[in-house]
C-alpha positions as CSV (number, residue, x, y, z in Angstrom):
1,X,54.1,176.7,72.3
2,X,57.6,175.0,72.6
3,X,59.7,172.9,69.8
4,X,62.5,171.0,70.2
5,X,64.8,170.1,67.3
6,X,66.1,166.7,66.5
7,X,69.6,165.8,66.2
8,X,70.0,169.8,64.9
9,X,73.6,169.9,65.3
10,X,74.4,167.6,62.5
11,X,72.9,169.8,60.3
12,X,76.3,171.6,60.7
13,X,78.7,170.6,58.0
14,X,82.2,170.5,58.8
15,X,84.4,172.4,56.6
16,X,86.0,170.5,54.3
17,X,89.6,169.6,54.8
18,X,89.0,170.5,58.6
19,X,87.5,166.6,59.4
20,X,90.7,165.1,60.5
21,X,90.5,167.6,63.6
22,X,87.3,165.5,64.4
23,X,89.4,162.0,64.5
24,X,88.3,159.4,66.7
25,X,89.7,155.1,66.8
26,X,87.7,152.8,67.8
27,X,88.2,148.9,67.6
28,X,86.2,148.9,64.1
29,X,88.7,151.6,63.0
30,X,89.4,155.5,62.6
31,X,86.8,158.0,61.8
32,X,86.6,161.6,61.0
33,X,83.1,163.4,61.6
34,X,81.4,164.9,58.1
35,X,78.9,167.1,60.5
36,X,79.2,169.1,63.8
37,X,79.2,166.8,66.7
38,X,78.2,166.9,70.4
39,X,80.8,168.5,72.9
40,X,83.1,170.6,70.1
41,X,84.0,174.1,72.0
42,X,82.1,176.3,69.8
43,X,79.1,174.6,68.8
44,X,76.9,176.0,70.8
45,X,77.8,179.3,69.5
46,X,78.2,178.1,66.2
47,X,74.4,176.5,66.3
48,X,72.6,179.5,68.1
49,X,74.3,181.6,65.1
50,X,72.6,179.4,62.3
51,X,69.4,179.2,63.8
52,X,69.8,183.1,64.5
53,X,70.0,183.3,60.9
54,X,67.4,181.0,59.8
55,X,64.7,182.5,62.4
56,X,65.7,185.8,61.8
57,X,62.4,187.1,60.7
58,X,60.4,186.0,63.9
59,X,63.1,186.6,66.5
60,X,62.2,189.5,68.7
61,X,58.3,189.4,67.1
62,X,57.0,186.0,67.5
63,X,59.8,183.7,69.0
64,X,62.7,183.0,71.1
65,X,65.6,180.8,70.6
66,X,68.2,179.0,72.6
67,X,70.1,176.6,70.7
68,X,67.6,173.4,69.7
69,X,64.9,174.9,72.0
70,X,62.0,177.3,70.4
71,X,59.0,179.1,72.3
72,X,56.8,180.7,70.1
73,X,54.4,183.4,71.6
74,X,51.2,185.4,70.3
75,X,48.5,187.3,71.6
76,X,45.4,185.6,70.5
77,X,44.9,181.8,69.8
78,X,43.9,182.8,65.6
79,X,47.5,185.0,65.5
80,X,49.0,181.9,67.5
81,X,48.2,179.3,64.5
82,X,49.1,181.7,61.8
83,X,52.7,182.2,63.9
84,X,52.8,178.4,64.3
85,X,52.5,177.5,60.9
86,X,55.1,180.4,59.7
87,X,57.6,179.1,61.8
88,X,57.5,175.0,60.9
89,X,57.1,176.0,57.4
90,X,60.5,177.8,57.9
91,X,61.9,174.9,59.5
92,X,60.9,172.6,56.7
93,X,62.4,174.5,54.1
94,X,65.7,174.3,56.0
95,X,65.5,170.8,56.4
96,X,65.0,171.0,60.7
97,X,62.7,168.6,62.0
98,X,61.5,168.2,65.4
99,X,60.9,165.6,68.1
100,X,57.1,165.4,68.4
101,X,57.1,163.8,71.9
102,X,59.3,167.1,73.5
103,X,56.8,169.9,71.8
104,X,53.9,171.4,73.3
105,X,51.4,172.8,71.9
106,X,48.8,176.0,72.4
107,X,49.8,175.7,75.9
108,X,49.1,178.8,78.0
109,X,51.9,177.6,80.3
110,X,55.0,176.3,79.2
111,X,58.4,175.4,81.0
112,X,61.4,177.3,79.7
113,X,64.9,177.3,80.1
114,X,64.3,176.8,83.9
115,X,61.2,179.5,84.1
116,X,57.6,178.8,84.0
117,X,56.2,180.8,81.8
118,X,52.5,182.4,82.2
119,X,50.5,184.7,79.6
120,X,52.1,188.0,81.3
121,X,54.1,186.4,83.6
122,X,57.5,184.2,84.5
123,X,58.0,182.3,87.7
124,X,60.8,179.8,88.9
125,X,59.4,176.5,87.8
126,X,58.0,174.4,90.9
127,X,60.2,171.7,90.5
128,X,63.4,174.0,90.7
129,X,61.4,175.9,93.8
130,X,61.5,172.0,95.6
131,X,64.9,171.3,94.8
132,X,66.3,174.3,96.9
133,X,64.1,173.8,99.8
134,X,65.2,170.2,99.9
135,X,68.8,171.0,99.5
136,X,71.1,169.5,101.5
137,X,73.6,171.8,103.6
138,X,76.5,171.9,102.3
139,X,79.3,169.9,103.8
140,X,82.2,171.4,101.6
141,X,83.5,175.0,99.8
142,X,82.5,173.4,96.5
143,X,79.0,171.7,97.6
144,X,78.5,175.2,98.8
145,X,79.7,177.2,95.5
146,X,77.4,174.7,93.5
147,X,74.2,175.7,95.5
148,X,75.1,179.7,95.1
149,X,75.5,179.0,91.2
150,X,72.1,177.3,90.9
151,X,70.8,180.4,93.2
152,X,72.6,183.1,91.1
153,X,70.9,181.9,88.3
154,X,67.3,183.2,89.5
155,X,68.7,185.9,91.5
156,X,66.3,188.3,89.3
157,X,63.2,186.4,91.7
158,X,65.2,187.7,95.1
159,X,64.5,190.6,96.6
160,X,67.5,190.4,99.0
161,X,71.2,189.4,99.5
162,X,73.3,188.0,101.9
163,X,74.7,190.1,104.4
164,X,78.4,189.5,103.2
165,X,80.6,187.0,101.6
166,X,82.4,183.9,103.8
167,X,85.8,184.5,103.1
168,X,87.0,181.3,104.9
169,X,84.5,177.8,104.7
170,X,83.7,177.7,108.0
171,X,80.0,176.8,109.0
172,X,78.5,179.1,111.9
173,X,75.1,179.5,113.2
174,X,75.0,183.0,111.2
175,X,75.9,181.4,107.9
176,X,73.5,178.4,108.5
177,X,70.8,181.4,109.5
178,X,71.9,182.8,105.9
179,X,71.5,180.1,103.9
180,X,68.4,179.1,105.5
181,X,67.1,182.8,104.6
182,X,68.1,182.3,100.9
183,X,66.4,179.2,100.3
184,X,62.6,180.3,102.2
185,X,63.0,183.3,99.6
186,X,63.1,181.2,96.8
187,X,60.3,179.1,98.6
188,X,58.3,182.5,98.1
189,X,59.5,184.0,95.5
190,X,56.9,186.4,94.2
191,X,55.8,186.1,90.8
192,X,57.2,188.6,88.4
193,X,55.2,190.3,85.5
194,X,56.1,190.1,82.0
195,X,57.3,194.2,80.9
196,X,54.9,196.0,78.8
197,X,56.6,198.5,76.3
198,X,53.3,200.8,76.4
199,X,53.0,201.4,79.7
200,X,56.1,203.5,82.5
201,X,58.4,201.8,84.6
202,X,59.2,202.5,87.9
203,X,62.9,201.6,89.4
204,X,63.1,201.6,93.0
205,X,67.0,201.5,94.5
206,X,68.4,201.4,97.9
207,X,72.0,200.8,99.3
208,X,73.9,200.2,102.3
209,X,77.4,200.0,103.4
210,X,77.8,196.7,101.8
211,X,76.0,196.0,98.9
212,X,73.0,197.8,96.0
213,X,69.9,196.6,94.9
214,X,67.3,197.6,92.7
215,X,63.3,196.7,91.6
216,X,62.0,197.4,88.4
217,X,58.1,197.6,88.5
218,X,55.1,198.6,86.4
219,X,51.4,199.5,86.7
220,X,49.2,196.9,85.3
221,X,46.7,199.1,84.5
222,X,43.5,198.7,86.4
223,X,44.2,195.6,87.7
224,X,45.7,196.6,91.0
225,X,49.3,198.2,92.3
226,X,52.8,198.4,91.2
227,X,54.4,194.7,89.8
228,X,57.6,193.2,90.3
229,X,59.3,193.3,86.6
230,X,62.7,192.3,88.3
231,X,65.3,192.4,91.0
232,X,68.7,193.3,90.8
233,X,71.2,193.0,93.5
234,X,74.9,193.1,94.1
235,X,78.1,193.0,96.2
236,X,80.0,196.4,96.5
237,X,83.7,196.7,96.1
238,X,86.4,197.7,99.0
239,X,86.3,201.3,96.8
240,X,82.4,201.7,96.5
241,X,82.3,201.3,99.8
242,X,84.0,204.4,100.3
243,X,81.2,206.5,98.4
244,X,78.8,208.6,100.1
245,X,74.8,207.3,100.6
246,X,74.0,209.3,97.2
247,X,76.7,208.2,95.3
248,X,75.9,204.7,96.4
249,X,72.2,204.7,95.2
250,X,73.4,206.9,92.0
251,X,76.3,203.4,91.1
252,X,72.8,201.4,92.1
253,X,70.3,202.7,89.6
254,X,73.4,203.0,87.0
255,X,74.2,199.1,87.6
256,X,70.2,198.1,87.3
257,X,69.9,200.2,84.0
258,X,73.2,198.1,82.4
259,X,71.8,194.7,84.2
């Protein structure tokens, strides 16, 4: 199930004396906001800390947070209700409300925060999957630094990298060959399996002269082989270049354990 608040940062009083850093003139005359309004530098983080607080209880059990966006999860549909219920009484008694046309609910699948979202799994959603097969090659440095930030975002699906950075903008047949490479990956992107605490982990690492990567897996049980959990991968350093085939896959497995 997903919720999505209404007009939540206004529920965010400004402290008193502080309006006047708030001032705005128009041509019906000069204002000062009373609550937190859109596009001040720390409300996001000021938000996600008062709905931290208020949620506190189901955080980590039942629910996950990001800002005005709320997924609640259970493991049966009678658990589900009871959770549901909890969590908009909560929100009642602290005067949040939600838009009733953006929630979804007792939805097996939901869309979140860019990832579909499966009972045990997560997956890019297919609309994001389109966008980067569709995208356009990049003409300039910054059309091209815009399409690597969107990718960087699910580099967790990819099970490769690039074979090394482009230190000057200058489109070859290799580069094109790259980027066409990056995108059919996240055309295929494999599925990856939501972690179960019960059951072991297995990380898998390699390395070569340029760069780490690791796998996390996990048995499912009886239900077949070893499942992608998540991929890590990244660039190495003029200095970790210099370290030897062990100490490369040792910085590997230490890098996938902190990611």
């Amino acid at each position: 199930m997903k919720l999505d608040l209404r007009s939540a940062y206004k529920f965010i009083g400004i402290k008193e004396g502080d309006e006047w850093k708030t001032a705005f003139s128009t041509s019906t005359g000069h204002y000062d906001y009373l609550v937190q309004p859109y596009g001040l530098a720390m409300a996001l983080s000021i938000f996600q800390a008062y709905i931290n607080e208020v949620l506190r209880e189901f955080l980590g059990r039942s629910v996950v947070a990001y800002i005005d966006d709320i997924w609640i999860y259970s493991p049966s549909r009678n658990q589900h209700v009871r959770d549901v219920w909890a969590m908009l009484q909560t929100l009642l008694e602290n005067h949040l409300y939600c838009k009733a046309e953006k929630c979804e609910f007792h939805h097996k699948e939901v869309d979140f925060l860019g990832y579909a979202i499966q009972q045990g799994s997560v997956s890019m959603q297919p609309g994001k999957v389109e966008a980067v097969k569709m995208w356009p090659r990049p003409l300039t440095r910054k059309a091209l630094q815009h399409f690597l930030s969107f990718a960087n975002f699910y580099r967790r699906f990819i099970t490769d990298q690039l074979r090394g950075p482009v230190q000057r903008f200058k489109w070859t047949q290799e580069v094109n060959k790259a980027l066409e490479e990056l995108k059919n990956a996240f055309a295929t992107t494999p599925i990856l399996q939501q972690p179960d605490p019960e059951r072991p982990f297995v990380m898998e690492v390699d390395a070569s002269d340029m760069g780490v990567g690791a796998v996390l897996w996990q048995h499912p049980g009886e239900r077949g082989g070893l499942r992608p959990i998540a991929y890590f991968s990244r660039k190495l350093s003029s200095a970790e270049r210099n370290y030897g085939v062990g100490d490369r896959e040792l910085l590997a497995m230490k890098l996938a354990f902190e990611e």
